[in-house]
N, CA and C atoms of all chains as a GROMACS GRO file, in nm:
protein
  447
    1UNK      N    1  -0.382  -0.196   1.243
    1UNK     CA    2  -0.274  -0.125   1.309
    1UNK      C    3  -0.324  -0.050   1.432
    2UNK      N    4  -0.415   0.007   1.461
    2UNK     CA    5  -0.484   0.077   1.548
    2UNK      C    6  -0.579  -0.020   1.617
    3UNK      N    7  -0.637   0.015   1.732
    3UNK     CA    8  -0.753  -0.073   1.805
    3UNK      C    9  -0.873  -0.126   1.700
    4UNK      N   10  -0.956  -0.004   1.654
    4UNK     CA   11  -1.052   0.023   1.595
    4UNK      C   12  -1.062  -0.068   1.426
    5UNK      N   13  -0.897  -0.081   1.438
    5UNK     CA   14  -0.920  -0.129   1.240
    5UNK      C   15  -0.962  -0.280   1.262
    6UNK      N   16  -1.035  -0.320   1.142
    6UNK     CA   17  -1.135  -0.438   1.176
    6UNK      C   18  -1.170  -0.463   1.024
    7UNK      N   19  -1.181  -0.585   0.969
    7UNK     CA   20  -1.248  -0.587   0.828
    7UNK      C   21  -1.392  -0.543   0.813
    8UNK      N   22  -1.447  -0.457   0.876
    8UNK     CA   23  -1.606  -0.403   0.903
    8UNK      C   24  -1.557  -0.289   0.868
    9UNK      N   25  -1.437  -0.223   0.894
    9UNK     CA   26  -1.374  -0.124   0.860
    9UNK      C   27  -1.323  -0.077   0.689
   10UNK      N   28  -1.288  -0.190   0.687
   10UNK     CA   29  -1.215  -0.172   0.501
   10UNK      C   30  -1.326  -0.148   0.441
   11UNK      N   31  -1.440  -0.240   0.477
   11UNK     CA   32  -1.506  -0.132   0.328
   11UNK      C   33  -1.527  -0.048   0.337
   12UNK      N   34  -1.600   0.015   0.386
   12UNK     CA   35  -1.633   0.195   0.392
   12UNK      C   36  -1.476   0.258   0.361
   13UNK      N   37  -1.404   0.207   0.390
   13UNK     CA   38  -1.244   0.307   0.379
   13UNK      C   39  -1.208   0.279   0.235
   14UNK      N   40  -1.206   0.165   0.195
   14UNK     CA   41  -1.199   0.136   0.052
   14UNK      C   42  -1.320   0.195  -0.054
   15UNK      N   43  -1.432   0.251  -0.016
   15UNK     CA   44  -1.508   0.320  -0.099
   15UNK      C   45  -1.412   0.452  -0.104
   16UNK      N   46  -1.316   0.467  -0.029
   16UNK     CA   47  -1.284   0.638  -0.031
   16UNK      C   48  -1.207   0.645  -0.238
   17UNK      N   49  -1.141   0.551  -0.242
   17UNK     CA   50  -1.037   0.488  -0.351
   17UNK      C   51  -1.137   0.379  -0.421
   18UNK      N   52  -1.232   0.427  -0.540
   18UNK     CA   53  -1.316   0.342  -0.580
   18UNK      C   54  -1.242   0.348  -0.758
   19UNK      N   55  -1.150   0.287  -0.778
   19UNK     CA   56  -1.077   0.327  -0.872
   19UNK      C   57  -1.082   0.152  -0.984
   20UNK      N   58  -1.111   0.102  -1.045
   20UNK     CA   59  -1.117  -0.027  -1.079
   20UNK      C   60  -0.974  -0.060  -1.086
   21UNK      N   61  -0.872   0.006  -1.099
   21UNK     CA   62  -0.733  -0.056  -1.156
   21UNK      C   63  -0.682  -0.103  -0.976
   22UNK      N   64  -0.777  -0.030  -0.864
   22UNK     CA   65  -0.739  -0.057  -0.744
   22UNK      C   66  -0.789  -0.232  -0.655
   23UNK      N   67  -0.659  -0.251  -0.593
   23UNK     CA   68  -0.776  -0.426  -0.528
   23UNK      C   69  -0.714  -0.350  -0.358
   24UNK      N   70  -0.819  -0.365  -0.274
   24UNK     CA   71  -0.864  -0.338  -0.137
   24UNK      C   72  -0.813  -0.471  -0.076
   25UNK      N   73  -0.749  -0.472   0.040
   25UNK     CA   74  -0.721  -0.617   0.128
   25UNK      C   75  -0.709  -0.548   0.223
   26UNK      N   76  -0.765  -0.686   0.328
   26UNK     CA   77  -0.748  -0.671   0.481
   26UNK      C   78  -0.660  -0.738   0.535
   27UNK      N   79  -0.538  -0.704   0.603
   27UNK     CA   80  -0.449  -0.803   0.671
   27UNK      C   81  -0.478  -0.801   0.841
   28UNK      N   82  -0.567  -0.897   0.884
   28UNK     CA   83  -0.587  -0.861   1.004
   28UNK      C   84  -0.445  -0.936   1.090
   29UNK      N   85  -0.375  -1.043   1.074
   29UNK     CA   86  -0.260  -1.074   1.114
   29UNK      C   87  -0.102  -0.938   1.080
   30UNK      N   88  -0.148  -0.880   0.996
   30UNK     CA   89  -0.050  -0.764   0.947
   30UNK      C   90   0.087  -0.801   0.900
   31UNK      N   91   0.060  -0.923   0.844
   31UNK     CA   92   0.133  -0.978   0.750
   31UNK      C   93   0.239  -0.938   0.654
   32UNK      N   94   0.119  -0.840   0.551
   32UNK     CA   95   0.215  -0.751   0.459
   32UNK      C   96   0.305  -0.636   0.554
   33UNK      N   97   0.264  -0.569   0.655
   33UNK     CA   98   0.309  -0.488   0.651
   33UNK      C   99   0.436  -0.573   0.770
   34UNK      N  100   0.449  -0.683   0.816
   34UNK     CA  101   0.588  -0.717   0.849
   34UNK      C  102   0.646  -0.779   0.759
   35UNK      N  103   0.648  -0.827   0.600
   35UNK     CA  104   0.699  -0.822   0.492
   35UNK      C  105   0.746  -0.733   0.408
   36UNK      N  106   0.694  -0.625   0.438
   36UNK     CA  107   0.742  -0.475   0.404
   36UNK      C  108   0.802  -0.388   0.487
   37UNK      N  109   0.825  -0.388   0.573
   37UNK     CA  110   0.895  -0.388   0.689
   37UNK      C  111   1.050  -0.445   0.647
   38UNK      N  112   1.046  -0.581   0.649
   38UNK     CA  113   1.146  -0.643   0.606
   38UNK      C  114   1.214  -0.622   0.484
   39UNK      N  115   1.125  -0.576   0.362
   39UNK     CA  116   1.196  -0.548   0.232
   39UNK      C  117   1.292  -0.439   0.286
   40UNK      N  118   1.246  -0.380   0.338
   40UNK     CA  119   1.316  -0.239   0.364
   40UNK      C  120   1.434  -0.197   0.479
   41UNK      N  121   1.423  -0.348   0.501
   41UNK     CA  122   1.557  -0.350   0.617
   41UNK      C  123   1.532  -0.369   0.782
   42UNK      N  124   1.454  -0.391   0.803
   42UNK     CA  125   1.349  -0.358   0.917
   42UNK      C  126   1.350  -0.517   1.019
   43UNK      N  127   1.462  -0.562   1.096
   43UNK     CA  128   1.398  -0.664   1.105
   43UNK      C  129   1.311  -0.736   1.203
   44UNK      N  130   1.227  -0.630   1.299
   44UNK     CA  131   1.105  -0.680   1.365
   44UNK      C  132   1.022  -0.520   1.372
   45UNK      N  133   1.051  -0.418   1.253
   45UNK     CA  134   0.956  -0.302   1.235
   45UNK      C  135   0.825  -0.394   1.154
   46UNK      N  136   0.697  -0.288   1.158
   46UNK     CA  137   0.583  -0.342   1.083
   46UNK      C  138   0.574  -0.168   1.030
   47UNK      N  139   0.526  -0.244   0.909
   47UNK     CA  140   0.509  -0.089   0.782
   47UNK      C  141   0.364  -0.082   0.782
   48UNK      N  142   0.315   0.085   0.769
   48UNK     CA  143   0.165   0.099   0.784
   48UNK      C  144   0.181   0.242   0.742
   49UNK      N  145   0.065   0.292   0.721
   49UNK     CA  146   0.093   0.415   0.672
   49UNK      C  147   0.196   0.464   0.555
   50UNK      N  148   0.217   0.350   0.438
   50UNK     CA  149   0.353   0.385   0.392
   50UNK      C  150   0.311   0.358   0.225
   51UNK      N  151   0.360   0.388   0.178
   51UNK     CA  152   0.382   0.424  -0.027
   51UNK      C  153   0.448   0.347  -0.082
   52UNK      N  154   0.440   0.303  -0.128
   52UNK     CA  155   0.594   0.194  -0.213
   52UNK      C  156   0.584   0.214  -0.371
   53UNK      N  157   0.659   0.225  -0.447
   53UNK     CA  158   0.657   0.204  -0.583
   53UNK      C  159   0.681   0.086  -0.630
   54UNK      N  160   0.678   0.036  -0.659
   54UNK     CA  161   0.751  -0.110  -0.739
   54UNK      C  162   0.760  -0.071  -0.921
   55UNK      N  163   0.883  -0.096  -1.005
   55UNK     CA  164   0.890  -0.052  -1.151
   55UNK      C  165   0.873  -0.202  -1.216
   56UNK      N  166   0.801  -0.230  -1.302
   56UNK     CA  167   0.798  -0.328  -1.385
   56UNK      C  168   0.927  -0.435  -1.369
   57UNK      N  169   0.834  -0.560  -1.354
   57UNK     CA  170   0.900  -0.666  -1.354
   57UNK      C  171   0.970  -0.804  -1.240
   58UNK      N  172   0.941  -0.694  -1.129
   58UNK     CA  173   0.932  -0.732  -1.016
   58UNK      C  174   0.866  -0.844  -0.974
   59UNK      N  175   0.892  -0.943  -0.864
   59UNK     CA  176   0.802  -1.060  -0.840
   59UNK      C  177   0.801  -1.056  -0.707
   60UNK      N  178   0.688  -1.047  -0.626
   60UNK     CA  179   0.684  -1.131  -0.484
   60UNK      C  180   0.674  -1.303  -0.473
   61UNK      N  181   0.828  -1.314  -0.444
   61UNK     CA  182   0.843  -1.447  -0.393
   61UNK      C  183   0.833  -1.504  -0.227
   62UNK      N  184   0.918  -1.534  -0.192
   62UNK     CA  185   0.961  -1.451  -0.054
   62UNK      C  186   0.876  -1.374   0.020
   63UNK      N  187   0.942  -1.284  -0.041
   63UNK     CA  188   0.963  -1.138  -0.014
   63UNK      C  189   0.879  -1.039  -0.104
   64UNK      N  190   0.812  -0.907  -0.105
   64UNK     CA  191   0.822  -0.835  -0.207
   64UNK      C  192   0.939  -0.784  -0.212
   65UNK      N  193   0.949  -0.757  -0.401
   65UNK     CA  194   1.095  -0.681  -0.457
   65UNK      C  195   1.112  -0.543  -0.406
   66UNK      N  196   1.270  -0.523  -0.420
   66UNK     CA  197   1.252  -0.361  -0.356
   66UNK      C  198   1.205  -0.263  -0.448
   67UNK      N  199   1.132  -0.163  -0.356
   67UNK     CA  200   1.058  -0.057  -0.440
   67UNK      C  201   1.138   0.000  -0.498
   68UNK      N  202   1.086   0.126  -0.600
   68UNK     CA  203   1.235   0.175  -0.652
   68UNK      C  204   1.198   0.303  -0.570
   69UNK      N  205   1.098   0.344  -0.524
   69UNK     CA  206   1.076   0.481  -0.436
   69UNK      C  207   1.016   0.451  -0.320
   70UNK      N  208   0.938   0.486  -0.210
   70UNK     CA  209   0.885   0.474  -0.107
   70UNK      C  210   0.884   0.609   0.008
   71UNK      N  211   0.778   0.631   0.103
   71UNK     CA  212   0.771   0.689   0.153
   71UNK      C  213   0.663   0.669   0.276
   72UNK      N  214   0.684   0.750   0.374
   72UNK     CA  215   0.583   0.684   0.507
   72UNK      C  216   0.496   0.829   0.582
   73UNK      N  217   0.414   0.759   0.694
   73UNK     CA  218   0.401   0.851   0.778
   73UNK      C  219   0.441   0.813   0.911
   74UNK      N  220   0.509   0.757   0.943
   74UNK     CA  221   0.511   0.713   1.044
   74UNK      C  222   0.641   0.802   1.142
   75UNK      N  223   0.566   0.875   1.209
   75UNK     CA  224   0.633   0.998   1.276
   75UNK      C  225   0.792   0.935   1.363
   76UNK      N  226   0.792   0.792   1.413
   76UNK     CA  227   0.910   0.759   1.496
   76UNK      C  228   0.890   0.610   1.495
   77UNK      N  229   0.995   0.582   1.416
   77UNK     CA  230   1.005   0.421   1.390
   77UNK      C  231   1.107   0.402   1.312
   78UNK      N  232   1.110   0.282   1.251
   78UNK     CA  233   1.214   0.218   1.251
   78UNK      C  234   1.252   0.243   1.066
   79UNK      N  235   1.163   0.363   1.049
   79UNK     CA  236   1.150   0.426   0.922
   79UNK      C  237   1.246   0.487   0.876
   80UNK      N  238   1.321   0.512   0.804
   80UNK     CA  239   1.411   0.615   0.744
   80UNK      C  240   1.293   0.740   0.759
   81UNK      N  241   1.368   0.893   0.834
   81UNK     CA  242   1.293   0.984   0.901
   81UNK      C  243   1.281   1.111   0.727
   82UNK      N  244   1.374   1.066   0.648
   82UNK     CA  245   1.398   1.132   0.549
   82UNK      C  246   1.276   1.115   0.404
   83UNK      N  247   1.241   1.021   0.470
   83UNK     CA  248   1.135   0.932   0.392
   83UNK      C  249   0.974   0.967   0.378
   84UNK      N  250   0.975   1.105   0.549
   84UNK     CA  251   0.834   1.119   0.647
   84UNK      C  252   0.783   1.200   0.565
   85UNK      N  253   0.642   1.153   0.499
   85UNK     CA  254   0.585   1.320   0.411
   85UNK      C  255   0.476   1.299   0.519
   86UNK      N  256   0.410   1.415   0.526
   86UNK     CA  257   0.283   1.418   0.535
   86UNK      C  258   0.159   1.523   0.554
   87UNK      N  259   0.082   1.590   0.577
   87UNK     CA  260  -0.015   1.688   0.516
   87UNK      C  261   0.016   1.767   0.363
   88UNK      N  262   0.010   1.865   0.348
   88UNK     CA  263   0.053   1.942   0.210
   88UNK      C  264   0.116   1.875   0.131
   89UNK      N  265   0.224   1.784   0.160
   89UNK     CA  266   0.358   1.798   0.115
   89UNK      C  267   0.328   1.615   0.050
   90UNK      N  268   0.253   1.549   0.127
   90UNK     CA  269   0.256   1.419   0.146
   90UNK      C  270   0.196   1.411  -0.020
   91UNK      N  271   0.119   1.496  -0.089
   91UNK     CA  272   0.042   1.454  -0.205
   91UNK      C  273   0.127   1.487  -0.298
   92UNK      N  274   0.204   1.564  -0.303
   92UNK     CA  275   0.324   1.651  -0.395
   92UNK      C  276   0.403   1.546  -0.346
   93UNK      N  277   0.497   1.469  -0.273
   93UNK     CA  278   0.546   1.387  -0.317
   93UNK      C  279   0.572   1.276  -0.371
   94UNK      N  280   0.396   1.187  -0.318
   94UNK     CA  281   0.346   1.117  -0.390
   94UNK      C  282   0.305   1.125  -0.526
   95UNK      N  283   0.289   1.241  -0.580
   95UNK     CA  284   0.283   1.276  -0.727
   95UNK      C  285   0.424   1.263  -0.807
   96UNK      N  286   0.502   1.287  -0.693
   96UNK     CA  287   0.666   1.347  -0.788
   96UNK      C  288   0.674   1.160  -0.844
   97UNK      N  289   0.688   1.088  -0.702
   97UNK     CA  290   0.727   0.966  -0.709
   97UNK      C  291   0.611   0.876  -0.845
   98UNK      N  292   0.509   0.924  -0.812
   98UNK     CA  293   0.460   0.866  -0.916
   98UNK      C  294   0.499   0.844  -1.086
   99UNK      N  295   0.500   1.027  -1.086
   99UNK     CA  296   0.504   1.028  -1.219
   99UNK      C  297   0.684   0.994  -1.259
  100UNK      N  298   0.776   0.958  -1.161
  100UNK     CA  299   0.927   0.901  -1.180
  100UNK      C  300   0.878   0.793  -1.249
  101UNK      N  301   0.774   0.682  -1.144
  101UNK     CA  302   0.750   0.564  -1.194
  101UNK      C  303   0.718   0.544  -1.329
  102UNK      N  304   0.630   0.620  -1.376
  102UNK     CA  305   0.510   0.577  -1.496
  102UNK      C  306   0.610   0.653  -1.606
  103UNK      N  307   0.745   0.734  -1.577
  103UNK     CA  308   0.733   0.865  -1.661
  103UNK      C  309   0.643   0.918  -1.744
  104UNK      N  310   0.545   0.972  -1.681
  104UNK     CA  311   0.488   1.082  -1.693
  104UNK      C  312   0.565   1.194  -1.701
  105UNK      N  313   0.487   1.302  -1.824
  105UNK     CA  314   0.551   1.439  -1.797
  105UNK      C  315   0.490   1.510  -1.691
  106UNK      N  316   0.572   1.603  -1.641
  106UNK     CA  317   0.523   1.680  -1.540
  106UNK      C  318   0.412   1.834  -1.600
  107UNK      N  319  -0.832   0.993  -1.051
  107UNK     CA  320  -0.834   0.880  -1.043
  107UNK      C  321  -0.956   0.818  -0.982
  108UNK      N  322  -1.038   0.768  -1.078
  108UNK     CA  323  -1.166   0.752  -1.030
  108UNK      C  324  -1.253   0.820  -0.953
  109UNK      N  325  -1.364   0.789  -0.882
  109UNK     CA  326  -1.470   0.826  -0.799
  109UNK      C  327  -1.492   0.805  -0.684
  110UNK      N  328  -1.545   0.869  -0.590
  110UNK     CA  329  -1.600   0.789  -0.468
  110UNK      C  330  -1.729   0.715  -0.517
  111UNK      N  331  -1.685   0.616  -0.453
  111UNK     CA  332  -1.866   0.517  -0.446
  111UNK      C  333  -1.934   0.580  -0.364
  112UNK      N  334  -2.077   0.569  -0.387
  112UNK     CA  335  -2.186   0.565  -0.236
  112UNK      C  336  -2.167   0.519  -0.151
  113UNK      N  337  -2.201   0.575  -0.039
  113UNK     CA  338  -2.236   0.460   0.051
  113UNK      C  339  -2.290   0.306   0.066
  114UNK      N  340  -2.356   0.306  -0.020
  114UNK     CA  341  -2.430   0.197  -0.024
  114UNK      C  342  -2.361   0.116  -0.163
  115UNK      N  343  -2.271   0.140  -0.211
  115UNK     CA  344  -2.210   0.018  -0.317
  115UNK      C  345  -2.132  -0.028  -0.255
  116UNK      N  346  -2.115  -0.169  -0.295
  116UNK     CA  347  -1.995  -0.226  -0.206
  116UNK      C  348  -1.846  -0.279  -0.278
  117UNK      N  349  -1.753  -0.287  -0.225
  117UNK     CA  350  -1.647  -0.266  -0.283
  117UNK      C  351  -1.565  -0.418  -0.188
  118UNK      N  352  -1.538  -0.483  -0.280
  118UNK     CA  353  -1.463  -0.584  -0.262
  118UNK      C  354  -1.344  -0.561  -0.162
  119UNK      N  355  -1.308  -0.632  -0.071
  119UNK     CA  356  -1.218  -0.607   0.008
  119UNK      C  357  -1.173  -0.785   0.041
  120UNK      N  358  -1.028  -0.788  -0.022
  120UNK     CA  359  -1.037  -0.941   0.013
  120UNK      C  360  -0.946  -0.974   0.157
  121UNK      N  361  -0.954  -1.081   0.216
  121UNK     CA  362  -0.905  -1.070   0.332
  121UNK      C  363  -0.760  -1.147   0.285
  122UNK      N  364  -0.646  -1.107   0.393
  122UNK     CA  365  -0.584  -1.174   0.386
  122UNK      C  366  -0.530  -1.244   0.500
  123UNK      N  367  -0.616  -1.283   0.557
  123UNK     CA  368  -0.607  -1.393   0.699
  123UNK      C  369  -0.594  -1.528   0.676
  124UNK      N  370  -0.471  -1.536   0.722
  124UNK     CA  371  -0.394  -1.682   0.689
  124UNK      C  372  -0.316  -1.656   0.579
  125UNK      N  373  -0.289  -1.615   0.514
  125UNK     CA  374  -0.206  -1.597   0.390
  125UNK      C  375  -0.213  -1.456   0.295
  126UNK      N  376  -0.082  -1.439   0.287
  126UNK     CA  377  -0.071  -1.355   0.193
  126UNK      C  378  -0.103  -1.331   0.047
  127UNK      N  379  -0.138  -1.472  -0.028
  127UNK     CA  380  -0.106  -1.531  -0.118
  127UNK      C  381  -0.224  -1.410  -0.216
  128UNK      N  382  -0.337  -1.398  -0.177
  128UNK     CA  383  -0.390  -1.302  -0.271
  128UNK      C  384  -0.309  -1.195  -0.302
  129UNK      N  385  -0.261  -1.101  -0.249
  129UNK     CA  386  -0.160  -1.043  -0.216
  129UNK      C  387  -0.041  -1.017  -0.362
  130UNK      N  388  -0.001  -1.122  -0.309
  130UNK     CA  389   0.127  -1.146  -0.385
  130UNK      C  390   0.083  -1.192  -0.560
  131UNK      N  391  -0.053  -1.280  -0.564
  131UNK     CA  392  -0.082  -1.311  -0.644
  131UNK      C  393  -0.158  -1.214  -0.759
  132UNK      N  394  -0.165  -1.138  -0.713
  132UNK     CA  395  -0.234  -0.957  -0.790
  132UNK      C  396  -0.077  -0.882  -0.818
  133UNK      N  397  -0.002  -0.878  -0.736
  133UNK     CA  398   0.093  -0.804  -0.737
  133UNK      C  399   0.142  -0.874  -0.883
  134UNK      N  400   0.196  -1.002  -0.862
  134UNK     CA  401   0.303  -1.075  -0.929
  134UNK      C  402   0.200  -1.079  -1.094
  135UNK      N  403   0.040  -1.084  -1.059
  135UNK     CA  404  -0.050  -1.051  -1.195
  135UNK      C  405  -0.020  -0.965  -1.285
  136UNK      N  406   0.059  -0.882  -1.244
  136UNK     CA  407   0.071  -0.700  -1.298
  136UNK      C  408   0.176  -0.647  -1.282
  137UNK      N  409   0.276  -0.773  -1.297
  137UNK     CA  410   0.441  -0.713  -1.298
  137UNK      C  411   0.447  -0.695  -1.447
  138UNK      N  412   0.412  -0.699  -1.579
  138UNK     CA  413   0.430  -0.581  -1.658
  138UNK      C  414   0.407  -0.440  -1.656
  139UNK      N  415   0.366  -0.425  -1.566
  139UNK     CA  416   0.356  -0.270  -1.517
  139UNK      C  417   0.381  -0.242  -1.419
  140UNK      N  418   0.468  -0.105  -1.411
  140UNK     CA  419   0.479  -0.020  -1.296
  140UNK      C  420   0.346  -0.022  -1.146
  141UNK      N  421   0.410  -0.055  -1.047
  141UNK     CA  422   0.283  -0.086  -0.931
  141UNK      C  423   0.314  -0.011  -0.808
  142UNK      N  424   0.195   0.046  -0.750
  142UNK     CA  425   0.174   0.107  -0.616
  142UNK      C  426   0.154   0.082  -0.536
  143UNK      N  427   0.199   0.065  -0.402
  143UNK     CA  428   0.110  -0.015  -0.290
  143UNK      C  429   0.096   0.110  -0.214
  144UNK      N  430  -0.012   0.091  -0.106
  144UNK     CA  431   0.006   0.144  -0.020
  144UNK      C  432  -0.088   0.056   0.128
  145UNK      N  433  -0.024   0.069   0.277
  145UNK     CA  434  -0.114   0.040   0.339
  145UNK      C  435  -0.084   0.121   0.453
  146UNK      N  436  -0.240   0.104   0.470
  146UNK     CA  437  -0.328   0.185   0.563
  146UNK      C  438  -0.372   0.155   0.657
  147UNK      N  439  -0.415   0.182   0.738
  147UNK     CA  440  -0.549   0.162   0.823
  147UNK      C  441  -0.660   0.223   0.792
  148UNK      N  442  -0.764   0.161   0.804
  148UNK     CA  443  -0.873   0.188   0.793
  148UNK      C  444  -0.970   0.280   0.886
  149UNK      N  445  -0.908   0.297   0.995
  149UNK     CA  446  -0.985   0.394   1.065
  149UNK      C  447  -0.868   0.530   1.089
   0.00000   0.00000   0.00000
């Protein structure tokens, strides 16, 4: 998405998230993120910087299925602006949305 | 949720140039469960 991003790049960034349940990919064409883009209504936006939930059962055919939550950073785009977390706030909502998904108690 | 690695371990990163299909094929692996994406950039 930026000049600088490069698959020389992902790994060191993917050590940040060394989690085994996690898989790391590089889209240097940016593929997914104009497929996600598109789930979301978008039809020549590209998604980056962004959260998605998906709830059990879902299939990427096509398309990926729609998330049941989502959220971005992307300050001016083609984003729903209601959607924008980010510093403080960005981890607290990513938590809220999470634990909707998994129900988790709070 | 896990650890940081070292520097020096290396961590799988698969490409997806030319196709999505890894992608989709992890995703669609683990549709009995609730799933997260997120993407980034790396720098």
């Amino acid at each position: 998405m930026l000049p600088d991003d490069a698959a020389e790049a992902a790994g060191p960034s993917a050590r940040i998230i060394a989690d085994p349940r996690v898989r790391h990919f590089h889209d240097p064409e940016k593929r997914a993120g104009k497929a996600i883009a598109e789930s979301l209504g978008s039809e020549d936006g590209l998604a980056w910087d962004i959260y998605l939930f998906y709830a059990s059962g879902g299939q990427w055919s096509d398309g990926p299925p729609a998330p049941i939550d989502w959220m971005h950073q992307l300050p001016s785009s083609w984003a729903d602006p209601a959607r924008f977390h980010t510093g403080d706030e960005l981890p607290v909502e990513l938590g809220k949305a999470m634990k909707r998904l998994t129900g988790a108690q709070p | 949720m896990g650890t940081q690695r070292s520097p020096d371990e290396s961590v799988d990163v698969i490409s997806l140039g030319g196709s999505l299909q890894p992608l989709k094929d992890h995703f669609n692996a683990n549709s009995n469960k609730p799933r997260f994406l997120a993407l980034l950039s790396p720098t």
